[in-house]
MDTraj code that builds the backbone (N, CA, C; nanometers):
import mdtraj as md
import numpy as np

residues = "UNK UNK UNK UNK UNK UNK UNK UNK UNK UNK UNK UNK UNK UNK UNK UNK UNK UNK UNK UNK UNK UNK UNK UNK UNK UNK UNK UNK UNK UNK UNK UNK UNK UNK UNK UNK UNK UNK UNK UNK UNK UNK UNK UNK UNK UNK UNK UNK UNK UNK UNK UNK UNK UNK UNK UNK UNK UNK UNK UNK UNK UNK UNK UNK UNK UNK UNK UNK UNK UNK UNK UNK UNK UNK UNK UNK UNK UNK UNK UNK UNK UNK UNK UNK UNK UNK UNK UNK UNK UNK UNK UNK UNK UNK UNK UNK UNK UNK UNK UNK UNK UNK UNK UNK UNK UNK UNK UNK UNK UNK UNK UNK UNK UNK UNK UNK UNK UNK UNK UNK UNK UNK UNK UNK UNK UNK UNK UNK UNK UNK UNK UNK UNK UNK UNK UNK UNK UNK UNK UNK UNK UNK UNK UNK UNK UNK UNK UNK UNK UNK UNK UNK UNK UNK UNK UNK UNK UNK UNK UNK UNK UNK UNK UNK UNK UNK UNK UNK UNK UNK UNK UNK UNK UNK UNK".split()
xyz = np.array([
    [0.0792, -0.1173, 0.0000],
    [0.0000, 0.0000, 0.0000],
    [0.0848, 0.1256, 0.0000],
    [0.2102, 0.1161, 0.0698],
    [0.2589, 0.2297, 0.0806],
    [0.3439, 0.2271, -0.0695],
    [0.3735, 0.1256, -0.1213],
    [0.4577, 0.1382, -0.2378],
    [0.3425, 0.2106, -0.3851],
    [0.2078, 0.1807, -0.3343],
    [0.0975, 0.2598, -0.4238],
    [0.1216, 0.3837, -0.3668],
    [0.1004, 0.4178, -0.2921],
    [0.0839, 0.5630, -0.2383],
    [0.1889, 0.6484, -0.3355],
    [0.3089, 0.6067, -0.3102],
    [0.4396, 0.6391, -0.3515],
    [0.4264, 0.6658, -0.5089],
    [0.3879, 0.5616, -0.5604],
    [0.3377, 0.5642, -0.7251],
    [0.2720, 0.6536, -0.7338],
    [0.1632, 0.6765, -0.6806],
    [0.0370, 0.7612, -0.7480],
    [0.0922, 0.8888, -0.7319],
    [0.1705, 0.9257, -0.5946],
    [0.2422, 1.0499, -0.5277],
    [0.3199, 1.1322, -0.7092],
    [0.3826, 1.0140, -0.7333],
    [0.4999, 1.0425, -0.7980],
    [0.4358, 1.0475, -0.9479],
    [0.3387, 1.0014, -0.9750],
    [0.2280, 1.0503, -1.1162],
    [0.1905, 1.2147, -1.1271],
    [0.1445, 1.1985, -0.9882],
    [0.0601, 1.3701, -0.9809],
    [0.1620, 1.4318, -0.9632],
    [0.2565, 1.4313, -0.9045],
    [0.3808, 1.5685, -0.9458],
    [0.3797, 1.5535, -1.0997],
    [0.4023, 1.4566, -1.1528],
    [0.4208, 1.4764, -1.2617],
    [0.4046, 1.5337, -1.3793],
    [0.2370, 1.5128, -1.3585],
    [0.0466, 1.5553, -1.4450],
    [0.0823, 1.7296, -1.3960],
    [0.1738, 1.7182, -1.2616],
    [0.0907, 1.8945, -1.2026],
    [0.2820, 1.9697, -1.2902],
    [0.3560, 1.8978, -1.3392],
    [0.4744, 1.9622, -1.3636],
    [0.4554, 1.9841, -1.5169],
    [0.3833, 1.8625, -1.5787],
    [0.3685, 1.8558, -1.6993],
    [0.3422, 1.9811, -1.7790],
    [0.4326, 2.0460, -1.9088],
    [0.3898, 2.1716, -1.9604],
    [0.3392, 2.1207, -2.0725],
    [0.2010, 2.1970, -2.1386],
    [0.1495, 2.1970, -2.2704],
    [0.2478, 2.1774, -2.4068],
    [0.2251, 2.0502, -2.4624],
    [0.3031, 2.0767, -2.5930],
    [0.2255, 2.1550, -2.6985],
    [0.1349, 2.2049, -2.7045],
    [0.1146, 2.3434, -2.7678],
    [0.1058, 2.4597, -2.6882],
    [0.1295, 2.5567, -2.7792],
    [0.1374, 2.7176, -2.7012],
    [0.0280, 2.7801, -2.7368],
    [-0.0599, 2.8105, -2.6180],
    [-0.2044, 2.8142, -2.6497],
    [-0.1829, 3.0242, -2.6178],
    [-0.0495, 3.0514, -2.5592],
    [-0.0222, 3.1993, -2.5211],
    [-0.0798, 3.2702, -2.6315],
    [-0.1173, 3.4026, -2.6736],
    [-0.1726, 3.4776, -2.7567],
    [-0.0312, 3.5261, -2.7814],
    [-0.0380, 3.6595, -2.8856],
    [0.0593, 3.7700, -2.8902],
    [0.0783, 3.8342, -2.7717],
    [0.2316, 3.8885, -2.7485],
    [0.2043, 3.9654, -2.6288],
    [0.1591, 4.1520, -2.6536],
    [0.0605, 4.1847, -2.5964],
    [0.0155, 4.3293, -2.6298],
    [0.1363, 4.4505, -2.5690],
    [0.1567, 4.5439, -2.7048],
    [0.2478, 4.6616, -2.6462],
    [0.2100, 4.6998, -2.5485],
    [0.3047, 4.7844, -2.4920],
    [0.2811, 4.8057, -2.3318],
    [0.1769, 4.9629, -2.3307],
    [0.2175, 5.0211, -2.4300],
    [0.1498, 5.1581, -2.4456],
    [-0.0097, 5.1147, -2.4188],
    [-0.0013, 5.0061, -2.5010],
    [-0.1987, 4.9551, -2.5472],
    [-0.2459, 4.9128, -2.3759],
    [-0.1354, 4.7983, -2.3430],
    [-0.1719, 4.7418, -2.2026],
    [-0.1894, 4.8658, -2.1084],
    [-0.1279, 4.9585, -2.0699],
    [-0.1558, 5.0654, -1.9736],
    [-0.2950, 5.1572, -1.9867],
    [-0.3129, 5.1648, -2.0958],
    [-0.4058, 5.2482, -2.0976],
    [-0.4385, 5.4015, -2.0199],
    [-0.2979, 5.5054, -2.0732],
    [-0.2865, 5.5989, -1.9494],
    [-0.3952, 5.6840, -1.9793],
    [-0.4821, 5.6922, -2.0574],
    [-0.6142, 5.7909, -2.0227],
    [-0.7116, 5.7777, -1.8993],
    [-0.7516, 5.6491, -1.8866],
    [-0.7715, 5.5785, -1.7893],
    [-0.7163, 5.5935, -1.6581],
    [-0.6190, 5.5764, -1.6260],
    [-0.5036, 5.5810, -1.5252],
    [-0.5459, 5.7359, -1.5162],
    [-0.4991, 5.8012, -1.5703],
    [-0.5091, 5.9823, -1.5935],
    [-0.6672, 6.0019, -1.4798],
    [-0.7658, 5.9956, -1.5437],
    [-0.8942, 5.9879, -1.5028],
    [-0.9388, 5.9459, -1.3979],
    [-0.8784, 5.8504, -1.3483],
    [-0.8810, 5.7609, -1.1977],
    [-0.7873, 5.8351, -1.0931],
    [-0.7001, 5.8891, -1.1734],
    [-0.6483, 6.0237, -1.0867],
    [-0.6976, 6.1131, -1.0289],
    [-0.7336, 6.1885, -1.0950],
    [-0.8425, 6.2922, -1.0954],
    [-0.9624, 6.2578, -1.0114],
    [-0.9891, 6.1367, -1.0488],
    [-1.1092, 6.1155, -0.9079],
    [-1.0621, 6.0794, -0.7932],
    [-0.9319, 6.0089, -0.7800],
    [-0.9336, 6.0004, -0.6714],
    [-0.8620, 6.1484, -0.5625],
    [-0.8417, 6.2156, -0.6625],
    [-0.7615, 6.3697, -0.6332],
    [-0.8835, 6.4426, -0.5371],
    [-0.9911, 6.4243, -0.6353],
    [-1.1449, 6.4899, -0.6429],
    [-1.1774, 6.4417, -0.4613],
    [-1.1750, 6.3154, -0.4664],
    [-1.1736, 6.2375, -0.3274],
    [-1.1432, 6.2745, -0.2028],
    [-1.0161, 6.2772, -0.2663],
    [-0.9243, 6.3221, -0.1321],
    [-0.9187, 6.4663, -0.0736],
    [-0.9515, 6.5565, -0.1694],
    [-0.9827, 6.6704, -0.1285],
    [-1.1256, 6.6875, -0.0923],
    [-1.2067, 6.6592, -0.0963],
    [-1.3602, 6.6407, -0.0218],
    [-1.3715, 6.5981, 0.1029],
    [-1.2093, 6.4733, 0.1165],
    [-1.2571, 6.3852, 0.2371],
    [-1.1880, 6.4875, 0.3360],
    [-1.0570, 6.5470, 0.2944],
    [-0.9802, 6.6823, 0.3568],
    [-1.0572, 6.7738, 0.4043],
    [-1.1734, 6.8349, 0.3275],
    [-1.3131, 6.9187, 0.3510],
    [-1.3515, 6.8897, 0.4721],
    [-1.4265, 6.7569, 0.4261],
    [-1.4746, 6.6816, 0.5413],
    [-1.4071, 6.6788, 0.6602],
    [-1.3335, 6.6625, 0.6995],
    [-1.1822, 6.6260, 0.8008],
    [-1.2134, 6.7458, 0.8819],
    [-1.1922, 6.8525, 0.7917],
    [-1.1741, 6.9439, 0.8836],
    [-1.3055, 7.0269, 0.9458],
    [-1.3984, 7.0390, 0.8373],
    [-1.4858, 7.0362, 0.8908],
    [-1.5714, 6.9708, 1.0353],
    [-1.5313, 6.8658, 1.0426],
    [-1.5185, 6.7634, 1.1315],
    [-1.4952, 6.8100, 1.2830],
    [-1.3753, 6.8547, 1.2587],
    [-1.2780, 6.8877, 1.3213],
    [-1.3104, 7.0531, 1.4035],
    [-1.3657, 7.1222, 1.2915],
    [-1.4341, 7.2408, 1.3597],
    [-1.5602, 7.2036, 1.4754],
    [-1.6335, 7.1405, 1.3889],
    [-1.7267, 7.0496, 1.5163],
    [-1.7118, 7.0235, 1.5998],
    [-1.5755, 6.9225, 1.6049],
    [-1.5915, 6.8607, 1.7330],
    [-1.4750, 7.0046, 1.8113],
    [-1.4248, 7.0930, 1.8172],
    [-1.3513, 7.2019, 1.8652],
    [-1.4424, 7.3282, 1.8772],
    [-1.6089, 7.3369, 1.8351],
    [-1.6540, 7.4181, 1.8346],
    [-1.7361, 7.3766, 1.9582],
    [-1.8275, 7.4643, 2.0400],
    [-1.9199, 7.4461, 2.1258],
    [-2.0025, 7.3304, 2.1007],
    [-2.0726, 7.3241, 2.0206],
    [-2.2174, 7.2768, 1.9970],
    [-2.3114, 7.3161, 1.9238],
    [-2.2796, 7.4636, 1.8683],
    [-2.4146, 7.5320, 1.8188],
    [-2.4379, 7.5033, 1.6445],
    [-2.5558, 7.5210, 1.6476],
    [-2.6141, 7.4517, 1.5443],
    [-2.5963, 7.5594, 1.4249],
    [-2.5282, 7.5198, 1.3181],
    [-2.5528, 7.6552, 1.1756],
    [-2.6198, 7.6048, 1.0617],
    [-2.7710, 7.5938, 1.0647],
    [-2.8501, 7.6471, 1.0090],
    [-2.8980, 7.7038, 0.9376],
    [-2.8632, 7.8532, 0.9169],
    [-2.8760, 7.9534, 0.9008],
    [-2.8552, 7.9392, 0.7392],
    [-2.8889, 8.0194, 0.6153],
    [-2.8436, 8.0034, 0.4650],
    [-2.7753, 8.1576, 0.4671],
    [-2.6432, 8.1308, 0.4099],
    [-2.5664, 8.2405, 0.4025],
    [-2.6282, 8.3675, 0.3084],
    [-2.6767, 8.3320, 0.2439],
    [-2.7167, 8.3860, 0.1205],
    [-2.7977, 8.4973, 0.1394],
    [-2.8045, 8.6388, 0.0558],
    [-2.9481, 8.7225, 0.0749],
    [-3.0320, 8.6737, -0.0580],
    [-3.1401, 8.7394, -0.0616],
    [-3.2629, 8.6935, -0.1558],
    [-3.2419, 8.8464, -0.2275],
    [-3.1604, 8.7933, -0.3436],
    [-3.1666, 8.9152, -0.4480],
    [-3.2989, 8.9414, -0.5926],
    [-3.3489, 9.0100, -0.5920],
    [-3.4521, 9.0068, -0.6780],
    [-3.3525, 9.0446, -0.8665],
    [-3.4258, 8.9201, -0.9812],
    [-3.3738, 8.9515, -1.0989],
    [-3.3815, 9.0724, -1.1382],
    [-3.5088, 9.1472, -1.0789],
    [-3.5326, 9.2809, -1.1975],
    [-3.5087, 9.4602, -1.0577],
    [-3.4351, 9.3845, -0.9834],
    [-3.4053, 9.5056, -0.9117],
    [-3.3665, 9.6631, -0.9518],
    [-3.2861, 9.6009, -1.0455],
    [-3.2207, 9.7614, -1.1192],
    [-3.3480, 9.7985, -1.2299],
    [-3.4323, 9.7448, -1.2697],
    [-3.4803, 9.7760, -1.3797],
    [-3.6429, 9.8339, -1.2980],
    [-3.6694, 9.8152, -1.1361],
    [-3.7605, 9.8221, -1.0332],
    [-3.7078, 10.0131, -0.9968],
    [-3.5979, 9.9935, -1.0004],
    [-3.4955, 10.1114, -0.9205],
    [-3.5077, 10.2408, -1.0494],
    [-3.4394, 10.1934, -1.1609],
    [-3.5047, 10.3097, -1.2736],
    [-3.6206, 10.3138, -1.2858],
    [-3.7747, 10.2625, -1.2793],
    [-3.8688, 10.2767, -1.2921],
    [-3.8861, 10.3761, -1.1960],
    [-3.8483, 10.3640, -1.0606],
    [-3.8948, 10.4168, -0.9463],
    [-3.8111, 10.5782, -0.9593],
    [-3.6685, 10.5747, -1.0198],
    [-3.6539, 10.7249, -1.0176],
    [-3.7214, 10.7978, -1.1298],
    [-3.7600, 10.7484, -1.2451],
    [-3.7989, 10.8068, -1.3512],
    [-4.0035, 10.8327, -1.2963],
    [-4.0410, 10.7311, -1.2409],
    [-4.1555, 10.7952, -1.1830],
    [-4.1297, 10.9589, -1.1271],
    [-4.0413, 10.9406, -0.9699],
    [-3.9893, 11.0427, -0.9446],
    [-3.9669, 11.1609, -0.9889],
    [-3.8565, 11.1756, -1.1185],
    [-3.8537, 11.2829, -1.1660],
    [-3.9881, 11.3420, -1.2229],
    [-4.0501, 11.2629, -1.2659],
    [-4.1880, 11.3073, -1.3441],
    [-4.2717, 11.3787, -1.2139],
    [-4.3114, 11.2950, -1.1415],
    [-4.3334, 11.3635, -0.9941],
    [-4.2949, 11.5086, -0.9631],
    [-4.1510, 11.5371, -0.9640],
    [-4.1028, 11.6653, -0.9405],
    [-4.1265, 11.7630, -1.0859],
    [-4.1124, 11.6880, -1.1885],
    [-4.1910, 11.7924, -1.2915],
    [-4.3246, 11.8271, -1.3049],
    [-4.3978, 11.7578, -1.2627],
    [-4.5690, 11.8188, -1.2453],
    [-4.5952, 11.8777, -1.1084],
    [-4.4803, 11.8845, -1.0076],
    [-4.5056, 11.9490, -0.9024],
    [-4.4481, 12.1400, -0.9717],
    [-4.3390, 12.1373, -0.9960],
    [-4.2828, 12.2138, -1.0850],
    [-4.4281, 12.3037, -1.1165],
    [-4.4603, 12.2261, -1.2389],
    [-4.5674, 12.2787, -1.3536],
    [-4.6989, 12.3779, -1.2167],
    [-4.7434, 12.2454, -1.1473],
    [-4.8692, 12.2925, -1.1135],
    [-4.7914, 12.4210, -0.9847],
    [-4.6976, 12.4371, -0.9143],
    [-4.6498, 12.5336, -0.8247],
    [-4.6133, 12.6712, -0.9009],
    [-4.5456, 12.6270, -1.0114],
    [-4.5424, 12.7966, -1.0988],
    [-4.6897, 12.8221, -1.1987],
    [-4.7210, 12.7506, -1.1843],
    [-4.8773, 12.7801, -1.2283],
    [-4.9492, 12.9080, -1.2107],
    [-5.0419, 12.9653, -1.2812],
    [-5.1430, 13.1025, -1.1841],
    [-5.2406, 13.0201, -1.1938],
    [-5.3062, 13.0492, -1.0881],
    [-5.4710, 13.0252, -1.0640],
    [-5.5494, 13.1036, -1.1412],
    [-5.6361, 13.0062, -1.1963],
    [-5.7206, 13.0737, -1.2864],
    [-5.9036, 13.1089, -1.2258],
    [-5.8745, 13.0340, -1.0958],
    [-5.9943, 13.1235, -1.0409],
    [-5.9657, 13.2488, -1.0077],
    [-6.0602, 13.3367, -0.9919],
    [-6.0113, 13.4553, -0.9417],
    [-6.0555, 13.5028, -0.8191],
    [-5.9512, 13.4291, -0.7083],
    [-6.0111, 13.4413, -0.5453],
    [-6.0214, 13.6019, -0.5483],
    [-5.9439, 13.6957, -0.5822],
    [-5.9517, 13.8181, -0.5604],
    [-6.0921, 13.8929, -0.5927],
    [-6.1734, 13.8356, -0.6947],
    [-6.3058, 13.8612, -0.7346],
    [-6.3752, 13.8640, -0.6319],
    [-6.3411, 13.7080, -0.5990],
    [-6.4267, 13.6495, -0.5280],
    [-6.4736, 13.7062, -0.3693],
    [-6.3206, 13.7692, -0.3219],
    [-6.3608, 13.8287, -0.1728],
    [-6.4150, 13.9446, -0.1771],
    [-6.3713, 14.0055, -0.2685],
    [-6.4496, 14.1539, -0.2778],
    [-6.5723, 14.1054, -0.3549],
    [-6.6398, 14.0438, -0.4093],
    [-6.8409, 14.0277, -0.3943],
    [-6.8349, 13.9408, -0.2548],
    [-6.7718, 13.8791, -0.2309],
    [-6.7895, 13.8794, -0.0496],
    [-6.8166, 13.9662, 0.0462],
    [-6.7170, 14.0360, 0.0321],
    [-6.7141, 14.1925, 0.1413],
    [-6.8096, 14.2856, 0.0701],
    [-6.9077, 14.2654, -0.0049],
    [-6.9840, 14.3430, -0.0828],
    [-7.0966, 14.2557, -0.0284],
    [-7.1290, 14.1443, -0.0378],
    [-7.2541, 14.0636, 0.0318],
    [-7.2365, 14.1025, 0.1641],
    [-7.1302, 14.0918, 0.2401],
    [-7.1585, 14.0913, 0.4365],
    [-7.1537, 14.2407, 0.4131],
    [-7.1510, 14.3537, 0.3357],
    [-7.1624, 14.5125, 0.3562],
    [-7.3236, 14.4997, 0.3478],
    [-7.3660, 14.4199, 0.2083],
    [-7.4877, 14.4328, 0.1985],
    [-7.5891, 14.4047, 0.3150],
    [-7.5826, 14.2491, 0.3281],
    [-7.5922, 14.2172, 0.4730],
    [-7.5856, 14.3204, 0.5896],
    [-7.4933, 14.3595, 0.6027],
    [-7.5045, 14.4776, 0.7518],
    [-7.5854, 14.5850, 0.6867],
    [-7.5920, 14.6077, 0.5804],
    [-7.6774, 14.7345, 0.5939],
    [-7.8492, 14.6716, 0.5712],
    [-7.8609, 14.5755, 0.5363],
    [-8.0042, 14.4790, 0.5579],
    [-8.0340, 14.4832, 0.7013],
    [-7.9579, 14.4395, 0.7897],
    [-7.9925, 14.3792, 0.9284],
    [-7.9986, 14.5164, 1.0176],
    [-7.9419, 14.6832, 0.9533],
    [-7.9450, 14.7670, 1.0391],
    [-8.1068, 14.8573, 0.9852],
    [-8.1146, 14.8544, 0.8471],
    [-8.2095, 14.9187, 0.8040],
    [-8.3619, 14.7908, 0.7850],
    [-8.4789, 14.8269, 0.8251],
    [-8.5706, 14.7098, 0.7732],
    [-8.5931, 14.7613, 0.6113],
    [-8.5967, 14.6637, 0.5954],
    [-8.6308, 14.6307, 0.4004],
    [-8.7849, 14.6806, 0.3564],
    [-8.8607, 14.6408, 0.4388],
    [-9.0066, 14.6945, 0.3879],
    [-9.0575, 14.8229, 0.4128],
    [-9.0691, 14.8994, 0.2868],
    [-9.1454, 15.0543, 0.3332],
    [-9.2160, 15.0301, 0.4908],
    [-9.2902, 14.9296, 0.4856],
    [-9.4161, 14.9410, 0.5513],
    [-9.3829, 14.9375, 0.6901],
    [-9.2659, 14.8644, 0.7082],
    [-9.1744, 14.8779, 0.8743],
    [-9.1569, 15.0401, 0.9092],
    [-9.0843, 15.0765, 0.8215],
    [-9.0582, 15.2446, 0.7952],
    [-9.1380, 15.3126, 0.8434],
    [-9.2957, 15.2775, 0.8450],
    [-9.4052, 15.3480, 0.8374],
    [-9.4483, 15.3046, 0.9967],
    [-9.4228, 15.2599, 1.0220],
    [-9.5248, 15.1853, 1.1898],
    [-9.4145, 15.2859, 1.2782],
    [-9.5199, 15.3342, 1.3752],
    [-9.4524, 15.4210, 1.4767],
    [-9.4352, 15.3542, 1.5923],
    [-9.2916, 15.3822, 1.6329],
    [-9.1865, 15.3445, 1.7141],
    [-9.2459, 15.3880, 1.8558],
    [-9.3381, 15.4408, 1.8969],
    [-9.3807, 15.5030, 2.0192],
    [-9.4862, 15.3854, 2.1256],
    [-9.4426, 15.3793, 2.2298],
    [-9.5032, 15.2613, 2.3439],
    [-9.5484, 15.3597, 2.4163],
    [-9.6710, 15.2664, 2.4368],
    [-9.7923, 15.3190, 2.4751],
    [-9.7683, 15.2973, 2.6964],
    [-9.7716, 15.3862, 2.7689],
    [-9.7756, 15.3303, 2.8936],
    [-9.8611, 15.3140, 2.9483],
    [-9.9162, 15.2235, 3.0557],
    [-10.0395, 15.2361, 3.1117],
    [-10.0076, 15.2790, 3.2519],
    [-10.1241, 15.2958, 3.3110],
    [-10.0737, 15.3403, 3.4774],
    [-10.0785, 15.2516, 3.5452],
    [-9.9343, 15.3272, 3.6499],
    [-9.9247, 15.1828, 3.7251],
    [-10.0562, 15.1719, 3.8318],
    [-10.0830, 15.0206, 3.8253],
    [-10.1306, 14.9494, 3.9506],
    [-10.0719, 14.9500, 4.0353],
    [-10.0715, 14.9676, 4.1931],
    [-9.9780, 14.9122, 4.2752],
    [-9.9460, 14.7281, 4.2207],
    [-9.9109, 14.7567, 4.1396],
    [-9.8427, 14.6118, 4.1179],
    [-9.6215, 14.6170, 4.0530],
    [-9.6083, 14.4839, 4.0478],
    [-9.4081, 14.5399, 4.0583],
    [-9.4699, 14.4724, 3.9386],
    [-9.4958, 14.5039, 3.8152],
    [-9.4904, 14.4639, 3.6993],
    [-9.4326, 14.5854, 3.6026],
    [-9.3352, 14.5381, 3.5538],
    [-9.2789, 14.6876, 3.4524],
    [-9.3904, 14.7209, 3.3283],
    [-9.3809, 14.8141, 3.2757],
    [-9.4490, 14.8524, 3.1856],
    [-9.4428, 14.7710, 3.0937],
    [-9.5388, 14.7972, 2.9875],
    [-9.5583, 14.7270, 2.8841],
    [-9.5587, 14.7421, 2.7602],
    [-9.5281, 14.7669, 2.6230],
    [-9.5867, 14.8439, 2.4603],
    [-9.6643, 14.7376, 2.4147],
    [-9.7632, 14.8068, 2.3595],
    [-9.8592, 14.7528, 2.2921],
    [-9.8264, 14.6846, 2.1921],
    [-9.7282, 14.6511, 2.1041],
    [-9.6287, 14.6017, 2.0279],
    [-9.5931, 14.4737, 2.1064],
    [-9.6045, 14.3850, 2.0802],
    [-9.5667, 14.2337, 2.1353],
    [-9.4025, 14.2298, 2.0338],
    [-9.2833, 14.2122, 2.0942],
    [-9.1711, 14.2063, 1.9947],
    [-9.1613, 14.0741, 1.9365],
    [-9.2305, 13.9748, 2.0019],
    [-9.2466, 13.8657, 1.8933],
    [-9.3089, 13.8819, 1.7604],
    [-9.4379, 13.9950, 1.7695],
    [-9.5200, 13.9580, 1.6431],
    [-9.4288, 14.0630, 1.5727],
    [-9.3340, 14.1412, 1.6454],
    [-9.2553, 14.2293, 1.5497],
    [-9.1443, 14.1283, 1.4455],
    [-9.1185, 14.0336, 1.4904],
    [-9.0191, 13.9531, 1.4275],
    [-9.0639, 13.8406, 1.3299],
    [-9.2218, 13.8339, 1.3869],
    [-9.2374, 13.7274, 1.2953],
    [-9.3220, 13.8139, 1.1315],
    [-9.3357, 13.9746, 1.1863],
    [-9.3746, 13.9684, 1.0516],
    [-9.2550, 14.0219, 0.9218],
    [-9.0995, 14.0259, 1.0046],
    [-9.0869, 14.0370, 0.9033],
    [-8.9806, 13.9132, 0.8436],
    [-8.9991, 13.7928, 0.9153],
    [-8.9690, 13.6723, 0.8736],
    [-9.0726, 13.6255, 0.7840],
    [-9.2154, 13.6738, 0.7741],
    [-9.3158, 13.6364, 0.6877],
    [-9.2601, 13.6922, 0.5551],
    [-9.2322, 13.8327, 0.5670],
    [-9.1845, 13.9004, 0.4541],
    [-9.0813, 13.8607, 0.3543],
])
top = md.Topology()
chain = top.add_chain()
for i, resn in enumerate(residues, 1):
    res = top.add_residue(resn, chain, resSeq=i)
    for name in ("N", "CA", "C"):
        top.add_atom(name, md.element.get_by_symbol(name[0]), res)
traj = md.Trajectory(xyz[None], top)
C-alpha cells in the first residue's frame, strides 16, 4: 500500500509539472496599449477629487468637534430680486416726473379769481349789515316806534308796549 501511495504520489507531481506541448499563449500586447494611461489619468483625478472632499470633510469635522455645539442652520445667502435695477429706474424716472408736475402745477397762476371772489364777499356781508341795520319793507318804515304806557297798579310789573316784539319779528320773517 505504501509502495501505491508512492506511485500515485509520484504521477501527480508529474500531471501537475507537466507543460502543454502546444502554445495556447496569444501575442504579447504593447505596453502603451496594455496601460491604458487615459484611464489611469482619469482615476487620478477622481481620486484627487476624493481626497480633497474627504480633507473638507476632516476638517470640517474637526471644527465640530472644537466648536461648542451650536447649530448653523442659518443660509448664508441674501434673496436678491432679478429685476431690481430695472424696479430702481422705474422708481426714479416715476420720481422725476413727480417733481416735474409738481414744478408745472407750483409755478402755475390760478385761474380762479379768489380776488373777485372776496371783494363780492365783502360786498354781500356790507350788503348784509346794511339789511340787518335798516328794515327792508317801506311798511316797517311806516309803523310808529312810540309805546304806549299804562298806569301803574300798585303792582311790581314793569311797563308794557302795545307792540308784542315777537309779532314784530315774525312779521318780518313772513316778509
Amino acid at each position: 500500500r505504501n509502495k501505491e501511495k508512492r506511485g500515485h504520489a509520484k504521477t501527480q507531481n508529474q500531471v501537475n509539472s507537466a507543460l502543454p506541448a502546444v502554445d495556447t499563449k496569444g501575442n504579447r500586447t504593447p505596453a502603451h496599449i496594455q496601460l491604458k494611461l487615459k484611464k489611469l489619468q482619469l482615476h487620478d483625478e477622481r481620486l484627487s477629487v476624493i481626497d480633497r472632499d474627504n480633507h473638507l470633510l476632516a476638517s470640517k469635522l474637526a471644527d465640530i468637534f472644537s466648536s461648542k455645539g451650536l447649530v448653523d442652520h442659518r443660509n448664508q445667502y441674501h434673496l436678491r430680486s432679478l429685476n431690481a435695477n430695472k424696479r430702481k429706474q422705474e422708481l426714479l424716472l416715476v420720481t422725476h416726473q413727480n417733481q416735474a408736475i409738481y414744478q408745472r402745477i407750483t409755478s402755475r397762476q390760478s385761474e380762479y379769481r379768489r380776488q373777485l371772489w372776496l371783494d363780492d364777499w365783502e360786498r354781500t356781508e356790507h350788503r348784509l349789515d346794511n339789511i340787518s341795520r335798516y328794515p327792508r319793507r317801506p311798511a316797517d318804515k311806516q309803523r310808529p316806534s312810540r309805546k304806549v304806557k299804562f298806569a301803574t297798579v300798585e303792582s311790581s310789573e314793569p311797563s308794557t308796549s302795545c307792540r308784542d316784539s315777537n309779532t314784530d319779528s315774525t312779521d318780518r320773517e313772513t316778509s
